[in-house]
ZAZA-52103 format. One record per residue: z, x, y of N, C-alpha, C in turn; residue in three letters. Coordinates in pm, whole numbers, padded with zeros to 5 digits, always signed. Atoms other than C-alpha are relative to their C-alpha. Layout:
N
ZXYZXYZXYALA
...
This chain:
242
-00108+00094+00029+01371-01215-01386-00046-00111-00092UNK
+00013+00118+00118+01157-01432-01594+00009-00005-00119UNK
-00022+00000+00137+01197-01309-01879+00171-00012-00028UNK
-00157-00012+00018+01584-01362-01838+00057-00198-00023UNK
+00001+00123-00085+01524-01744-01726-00047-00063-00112UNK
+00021+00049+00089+01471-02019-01924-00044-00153+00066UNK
-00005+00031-00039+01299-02317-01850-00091-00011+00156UNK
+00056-00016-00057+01142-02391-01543+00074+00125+00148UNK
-00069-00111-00110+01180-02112-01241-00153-00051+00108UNK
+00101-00030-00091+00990-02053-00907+00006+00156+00063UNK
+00000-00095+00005+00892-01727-00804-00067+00007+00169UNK
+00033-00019-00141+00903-01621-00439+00040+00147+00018UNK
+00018-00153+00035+00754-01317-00367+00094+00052+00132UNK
-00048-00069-00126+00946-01067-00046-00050+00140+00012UNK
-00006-00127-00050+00885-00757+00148+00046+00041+00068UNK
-00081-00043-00064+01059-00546+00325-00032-00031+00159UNK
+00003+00027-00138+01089-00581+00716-00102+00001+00075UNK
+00138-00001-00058+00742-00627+00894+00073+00077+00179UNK
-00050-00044-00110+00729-00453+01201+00060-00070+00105UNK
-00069+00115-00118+00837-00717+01449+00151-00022-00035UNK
-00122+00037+00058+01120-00819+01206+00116+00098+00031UNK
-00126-00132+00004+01266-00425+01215+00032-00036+00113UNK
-00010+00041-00136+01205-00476+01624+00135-00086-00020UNK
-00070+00105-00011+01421-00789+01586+00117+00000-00093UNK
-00116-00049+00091+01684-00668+01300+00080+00124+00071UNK
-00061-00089-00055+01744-00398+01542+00026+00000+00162UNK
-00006+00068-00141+01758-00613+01863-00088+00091+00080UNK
+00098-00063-00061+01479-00407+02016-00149-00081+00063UNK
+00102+00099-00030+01272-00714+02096-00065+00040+00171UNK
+00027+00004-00125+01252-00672+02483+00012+00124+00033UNK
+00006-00121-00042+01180-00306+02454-00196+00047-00029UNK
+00159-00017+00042+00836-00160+02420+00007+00072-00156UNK
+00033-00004+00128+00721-00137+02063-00031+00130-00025UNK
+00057-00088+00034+00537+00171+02066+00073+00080+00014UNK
-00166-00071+00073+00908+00363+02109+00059+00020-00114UNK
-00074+00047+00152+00991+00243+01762-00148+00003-00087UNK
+00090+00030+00113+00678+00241+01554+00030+00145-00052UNK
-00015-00082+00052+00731+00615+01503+00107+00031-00171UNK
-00071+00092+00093+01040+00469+01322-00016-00055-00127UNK
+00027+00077+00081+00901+00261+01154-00111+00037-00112UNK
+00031-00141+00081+00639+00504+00989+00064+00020-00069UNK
-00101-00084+00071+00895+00706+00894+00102-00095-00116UNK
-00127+00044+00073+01163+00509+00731-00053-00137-00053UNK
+00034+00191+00043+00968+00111+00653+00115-00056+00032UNK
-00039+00135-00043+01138-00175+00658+00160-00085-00064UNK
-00141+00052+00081+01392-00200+00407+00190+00002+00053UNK
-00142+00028-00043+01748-00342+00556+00057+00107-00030UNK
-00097-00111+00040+01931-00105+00397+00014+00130+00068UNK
+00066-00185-00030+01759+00220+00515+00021-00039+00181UNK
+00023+00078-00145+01693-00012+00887+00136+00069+00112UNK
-00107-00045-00024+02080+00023+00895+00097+00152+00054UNK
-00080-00111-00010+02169+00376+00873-00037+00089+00079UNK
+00061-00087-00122+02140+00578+01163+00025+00154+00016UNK
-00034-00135+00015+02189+00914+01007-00188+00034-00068UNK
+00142-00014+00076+01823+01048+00900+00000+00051-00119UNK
+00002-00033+00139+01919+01212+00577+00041-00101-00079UNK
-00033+00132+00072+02084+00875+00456-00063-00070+00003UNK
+00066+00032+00036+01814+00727+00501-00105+00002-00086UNK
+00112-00110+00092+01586+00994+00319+00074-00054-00131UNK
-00042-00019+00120+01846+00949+00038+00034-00170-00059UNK
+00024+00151+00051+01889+00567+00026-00141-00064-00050UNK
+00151+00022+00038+01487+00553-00003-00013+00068-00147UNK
+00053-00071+00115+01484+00784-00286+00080-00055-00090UNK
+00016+00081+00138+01730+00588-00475-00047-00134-00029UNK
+00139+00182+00021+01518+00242-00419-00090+00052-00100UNK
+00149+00026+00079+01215+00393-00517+00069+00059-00149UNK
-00014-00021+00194+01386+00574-00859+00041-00079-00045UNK
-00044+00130+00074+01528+00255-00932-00093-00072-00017UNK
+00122+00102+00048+01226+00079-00946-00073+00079-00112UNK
+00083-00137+00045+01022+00393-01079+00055-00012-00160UNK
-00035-00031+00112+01269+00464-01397+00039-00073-00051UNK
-00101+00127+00049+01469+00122-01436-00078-00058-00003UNK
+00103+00132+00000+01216-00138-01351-00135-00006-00073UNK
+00103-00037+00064+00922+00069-01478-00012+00041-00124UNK
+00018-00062+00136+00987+00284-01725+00087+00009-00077UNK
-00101+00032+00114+01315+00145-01898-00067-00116-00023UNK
+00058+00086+00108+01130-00179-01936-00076-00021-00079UNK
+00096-00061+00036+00835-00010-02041+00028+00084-00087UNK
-00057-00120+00106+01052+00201-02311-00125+00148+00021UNK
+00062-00102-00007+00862+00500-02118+00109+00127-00017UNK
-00056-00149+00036+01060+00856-02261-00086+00074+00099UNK
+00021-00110-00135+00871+01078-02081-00109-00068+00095UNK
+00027+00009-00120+00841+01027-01758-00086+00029+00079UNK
+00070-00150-00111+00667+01302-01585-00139-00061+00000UNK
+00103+00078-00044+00292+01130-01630+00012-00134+00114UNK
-00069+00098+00002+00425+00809-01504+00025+00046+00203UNK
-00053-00010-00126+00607+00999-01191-00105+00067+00068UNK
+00124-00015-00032+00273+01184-01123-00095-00074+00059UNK
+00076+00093-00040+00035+00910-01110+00071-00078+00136UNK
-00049+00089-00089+00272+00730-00865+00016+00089+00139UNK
+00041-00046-00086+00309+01058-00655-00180-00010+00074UNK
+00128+00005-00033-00085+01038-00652-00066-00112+00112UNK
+00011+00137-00072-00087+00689-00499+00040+00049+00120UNK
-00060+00045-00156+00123+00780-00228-00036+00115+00062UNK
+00076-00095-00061-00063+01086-00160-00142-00016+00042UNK
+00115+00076-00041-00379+00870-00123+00020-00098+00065UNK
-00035+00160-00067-00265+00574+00066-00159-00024+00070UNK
+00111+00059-00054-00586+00418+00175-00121+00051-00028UNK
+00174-00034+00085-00857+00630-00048-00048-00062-00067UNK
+00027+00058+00110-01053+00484-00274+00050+00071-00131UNK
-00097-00084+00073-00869+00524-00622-00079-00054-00142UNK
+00000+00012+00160-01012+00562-00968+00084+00087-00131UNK
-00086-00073+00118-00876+00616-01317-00040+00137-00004UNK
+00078-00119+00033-01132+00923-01354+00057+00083+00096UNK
-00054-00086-00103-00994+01062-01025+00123+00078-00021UNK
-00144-00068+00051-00645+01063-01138+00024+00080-00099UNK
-00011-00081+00101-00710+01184-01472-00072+00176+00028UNK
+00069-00161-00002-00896+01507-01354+00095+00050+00081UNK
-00114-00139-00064-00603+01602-01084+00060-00037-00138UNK
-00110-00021+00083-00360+01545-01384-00045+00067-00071UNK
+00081-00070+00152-00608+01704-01629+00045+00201+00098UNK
+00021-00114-00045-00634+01998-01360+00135+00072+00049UNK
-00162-00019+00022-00256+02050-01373+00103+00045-00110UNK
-00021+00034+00118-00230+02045-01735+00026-00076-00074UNK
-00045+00158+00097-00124+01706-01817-00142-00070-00029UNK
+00148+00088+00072-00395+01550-02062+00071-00135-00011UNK
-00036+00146-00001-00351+01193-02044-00134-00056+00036UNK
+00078+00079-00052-00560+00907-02138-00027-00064+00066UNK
+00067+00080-00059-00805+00684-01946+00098-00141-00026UNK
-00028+00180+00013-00610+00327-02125+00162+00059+00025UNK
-00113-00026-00070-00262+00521-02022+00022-00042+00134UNK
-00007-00009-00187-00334+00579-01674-00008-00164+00064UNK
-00031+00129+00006-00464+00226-01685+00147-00070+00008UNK
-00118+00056+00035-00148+00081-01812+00100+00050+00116UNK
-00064-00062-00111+00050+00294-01559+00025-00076+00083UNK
+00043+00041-00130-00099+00163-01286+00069-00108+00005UNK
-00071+00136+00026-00010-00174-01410+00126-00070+00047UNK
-00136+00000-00037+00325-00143-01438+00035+00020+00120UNK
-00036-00061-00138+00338+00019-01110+00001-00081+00090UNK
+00044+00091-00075+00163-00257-00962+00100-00194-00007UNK
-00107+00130+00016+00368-00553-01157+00113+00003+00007UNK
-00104-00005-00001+00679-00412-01068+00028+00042+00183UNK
-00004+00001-00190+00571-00448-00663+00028+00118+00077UNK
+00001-00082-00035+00573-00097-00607-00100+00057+00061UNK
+00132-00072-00121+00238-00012-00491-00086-00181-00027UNK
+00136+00062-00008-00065-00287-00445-00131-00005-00013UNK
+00190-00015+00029-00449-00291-00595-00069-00087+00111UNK
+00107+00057-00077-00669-00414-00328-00115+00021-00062UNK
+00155-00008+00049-00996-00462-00494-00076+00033+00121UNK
+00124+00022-00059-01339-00411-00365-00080-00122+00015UNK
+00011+00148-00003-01512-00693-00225-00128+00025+00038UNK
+00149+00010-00047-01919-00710-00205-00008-00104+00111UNK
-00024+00065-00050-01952-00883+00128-00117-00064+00009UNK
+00166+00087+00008-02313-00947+00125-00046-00105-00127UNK
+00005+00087+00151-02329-01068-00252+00105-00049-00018UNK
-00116+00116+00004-01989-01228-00211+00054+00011-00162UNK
-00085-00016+00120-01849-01088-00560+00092+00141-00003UNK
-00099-00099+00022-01560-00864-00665-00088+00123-00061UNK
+00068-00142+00074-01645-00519-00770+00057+00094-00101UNK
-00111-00043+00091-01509-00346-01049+00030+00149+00012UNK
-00041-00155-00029-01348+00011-01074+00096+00034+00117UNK
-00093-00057-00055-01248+00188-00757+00064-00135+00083UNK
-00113+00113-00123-00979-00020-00532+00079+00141+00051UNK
-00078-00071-00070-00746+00085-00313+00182-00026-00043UNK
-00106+00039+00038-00351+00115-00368+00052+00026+00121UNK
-00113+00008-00156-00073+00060-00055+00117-00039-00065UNK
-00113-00050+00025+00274+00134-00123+00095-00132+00052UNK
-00066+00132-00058+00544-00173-00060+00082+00023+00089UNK
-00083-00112-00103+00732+00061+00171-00033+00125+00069UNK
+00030-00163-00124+00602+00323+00464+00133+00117-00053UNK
-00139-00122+00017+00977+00524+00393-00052+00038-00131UNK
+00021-00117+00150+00848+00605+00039-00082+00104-00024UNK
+00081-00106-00050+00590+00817+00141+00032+00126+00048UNK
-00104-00141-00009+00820+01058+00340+00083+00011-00084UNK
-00125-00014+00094+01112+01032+00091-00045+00097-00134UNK
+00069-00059+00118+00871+01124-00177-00070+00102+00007UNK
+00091-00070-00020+00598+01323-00061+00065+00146+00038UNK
-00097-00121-00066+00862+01563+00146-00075+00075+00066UNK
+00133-00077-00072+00613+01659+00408-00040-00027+00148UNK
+00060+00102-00141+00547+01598+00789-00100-00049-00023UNK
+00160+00004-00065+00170+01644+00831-00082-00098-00145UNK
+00045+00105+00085+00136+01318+00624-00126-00097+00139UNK
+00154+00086-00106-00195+01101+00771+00089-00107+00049UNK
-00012+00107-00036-00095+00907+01024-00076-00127+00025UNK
+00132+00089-00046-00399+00689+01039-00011-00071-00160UNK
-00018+00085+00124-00335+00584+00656+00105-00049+00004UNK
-00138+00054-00005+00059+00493+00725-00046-00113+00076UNK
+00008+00068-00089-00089+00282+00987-00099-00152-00098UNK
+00085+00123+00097-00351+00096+00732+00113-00070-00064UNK
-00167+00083+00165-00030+00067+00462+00020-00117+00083UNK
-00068+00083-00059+00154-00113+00744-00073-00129-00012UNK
+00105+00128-00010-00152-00355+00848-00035-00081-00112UNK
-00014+00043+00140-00182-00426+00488+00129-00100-00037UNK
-00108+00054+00069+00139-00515+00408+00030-00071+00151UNK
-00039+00075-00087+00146-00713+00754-00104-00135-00037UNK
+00129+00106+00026-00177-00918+00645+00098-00118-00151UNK
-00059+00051+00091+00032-00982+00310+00121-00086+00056UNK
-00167+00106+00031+00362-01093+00449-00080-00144+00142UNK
+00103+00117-00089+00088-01376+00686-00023-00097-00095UNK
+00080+00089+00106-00003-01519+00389-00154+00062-00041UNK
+00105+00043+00024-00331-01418+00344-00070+00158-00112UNK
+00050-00101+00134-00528-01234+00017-00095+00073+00039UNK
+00061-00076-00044-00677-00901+00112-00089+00090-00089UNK
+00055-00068+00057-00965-00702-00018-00058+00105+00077UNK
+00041-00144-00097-01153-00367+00096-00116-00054+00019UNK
+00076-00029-00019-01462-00463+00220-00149+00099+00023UNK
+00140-00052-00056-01828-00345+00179-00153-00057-00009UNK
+00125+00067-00033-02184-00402+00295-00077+00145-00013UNK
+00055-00098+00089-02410-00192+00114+00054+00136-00010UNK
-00048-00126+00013-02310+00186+00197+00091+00011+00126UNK
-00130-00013-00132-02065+00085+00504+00102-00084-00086UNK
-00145+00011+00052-01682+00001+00430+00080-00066+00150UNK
-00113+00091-00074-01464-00246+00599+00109+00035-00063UNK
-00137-00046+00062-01083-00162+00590+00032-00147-00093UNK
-00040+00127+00100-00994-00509+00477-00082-00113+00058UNK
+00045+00155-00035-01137-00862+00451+00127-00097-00039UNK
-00104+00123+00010-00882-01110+00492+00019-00150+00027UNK
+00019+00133-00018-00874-01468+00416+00172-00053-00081UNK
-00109+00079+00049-00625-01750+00392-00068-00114+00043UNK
+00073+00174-00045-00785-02122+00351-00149+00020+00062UNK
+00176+00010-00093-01121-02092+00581+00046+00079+00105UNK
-00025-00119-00077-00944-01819+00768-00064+00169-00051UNK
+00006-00164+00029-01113-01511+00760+00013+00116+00061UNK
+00022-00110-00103-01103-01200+00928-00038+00176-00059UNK
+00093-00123+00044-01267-00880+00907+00093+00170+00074UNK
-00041-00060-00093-01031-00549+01034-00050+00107-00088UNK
+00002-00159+00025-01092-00158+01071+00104+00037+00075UNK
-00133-00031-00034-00784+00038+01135-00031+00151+00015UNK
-00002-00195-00042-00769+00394+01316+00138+00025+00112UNK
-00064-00053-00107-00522+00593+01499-00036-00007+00153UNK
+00117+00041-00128-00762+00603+01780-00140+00017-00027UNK
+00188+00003+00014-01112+00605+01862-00057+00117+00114UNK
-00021-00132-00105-01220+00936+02008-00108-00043+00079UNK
+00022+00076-00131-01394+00912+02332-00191+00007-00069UNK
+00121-00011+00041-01776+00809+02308-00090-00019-00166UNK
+00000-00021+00154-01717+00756+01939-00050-00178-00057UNK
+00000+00064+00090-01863+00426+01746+00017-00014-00161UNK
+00057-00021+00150-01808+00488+01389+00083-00103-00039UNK
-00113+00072+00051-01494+00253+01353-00093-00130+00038UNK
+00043+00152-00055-01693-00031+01554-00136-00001-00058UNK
+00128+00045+00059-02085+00035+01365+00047-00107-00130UNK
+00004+00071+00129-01971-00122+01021-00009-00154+00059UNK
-00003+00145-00003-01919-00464+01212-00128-00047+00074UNK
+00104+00060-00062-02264-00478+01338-00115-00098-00128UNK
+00063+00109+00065-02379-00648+01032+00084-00153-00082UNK
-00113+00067+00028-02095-00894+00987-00106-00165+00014UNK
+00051+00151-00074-02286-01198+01199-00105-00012-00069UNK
+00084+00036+00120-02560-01177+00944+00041-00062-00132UNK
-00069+00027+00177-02359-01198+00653+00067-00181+00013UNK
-00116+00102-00037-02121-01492+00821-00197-00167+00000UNK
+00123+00143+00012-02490-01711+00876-00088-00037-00115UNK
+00040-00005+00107-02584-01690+00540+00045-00127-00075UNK
């Protein structure tokens, strides 16, 4: 809108319904939560979709959000003609939700598909993708040397429902839908999130706001007898007395 605006503006960012909010947009407050998260998975957050209590109208109200952002927001303001790279790369995102994501990665599935497309394309892509609040770059964050890292990051989707709408698939990871969410719950808190790591271990996110920090790993569960989710934070209290 700023480029429409003239003058001074303020720019306040939104996201769709955090989980509590759907709870509470759907008067479900004084019910148990874990009834409805399946829900909420499935379909995100967006009012619109929240509303309709038919499951294919929801499938089909999601799919025209996201092509309205996708072809109107993206790639009519972006005078992108063809599409098809463009709608690729963005399937790719939401078929990775919570991998680590480089340009080189994307360009070899697209290469191994037949679509040749450059390295400062894919770049640019992304961009757009990202400045038009459709997916999110979480950088990498050195936690021991306390600097940003360049290359791979991670991308999370601004909506759980675009994932099924798009993907068209049950046996989607539930243990990455569950990061998206936490992600985009850390965001609508206020506070600026990165991926954490300490030398060859990986924190899901580091999250700070002001002198707030916090450190989370995110799993479906934790199978029985299992540390692997809880070793990475055994060198945390080193790093923090530094």
């Amino acid at each position: 809108m700023a480029t429409y605006l003239t003058g001074r503006y303020v720019e306040i960012k939104m996201l769709p319904l955090t989980f509590k909010e759907f709870l509470h947009f759907k008067k479900l407050e004084n019910t148990d939560p874990a009834r409805h998260l399946s829900e909420y998975l499935e379909y995100g957050g967006f009012p619109s979709v929240v509303l309709q209590t038919n499951s294919q109208l929801k499938r089909d109200v999601l799919s025209g959000i996201y092509n309205s952002i996708l072809l109107r927001d993206v790639a009519g303001r972006a005078t992108i003609k063809n599409t098809e790279v463009l709608e690729r790369i963005a399937l790719y995102l939401l078929s990775n939700t919570g991998q680590l994501i480089s340009i080189n990665k994307i360009a070899n599935t697209l290469r191994s598909s037949g679509l040749k497309v450059s390295s400062n394309t894919i770049e640019n892509y992304l961009e757009l993708l990202h400045n038009a609040f459709l997916f999110y770059k979480v950088p990498r964050f050195d936690i021991r040397e306390k600097e940003y890292l360049r290359g791979q990051g991670k991308y999370y989707v601004v909506d759980l429902g675009f994932i099924r709408s798009q993907l068209q698939r049950k046996n989607i990871n539930r243990g990455s839908k569950i990061e998206n969410l936490v992600y985009l719950e850390l965001l609508s808190r206020g506070y600026e999130v990165f991926v954490g790591k300490y030398n060859d271990k990986e924190i899901d996110f580091v999250a700070q706001k002001d002198t707030d920090v916090k450190y989370i790993q995110v799993t479906d569960h934790i199978p029985e007898n299992s540390t692997r989710e809880s070793d990475n934070f055994l060198h945390l209290p080193l790093v923090i007395k530094r």
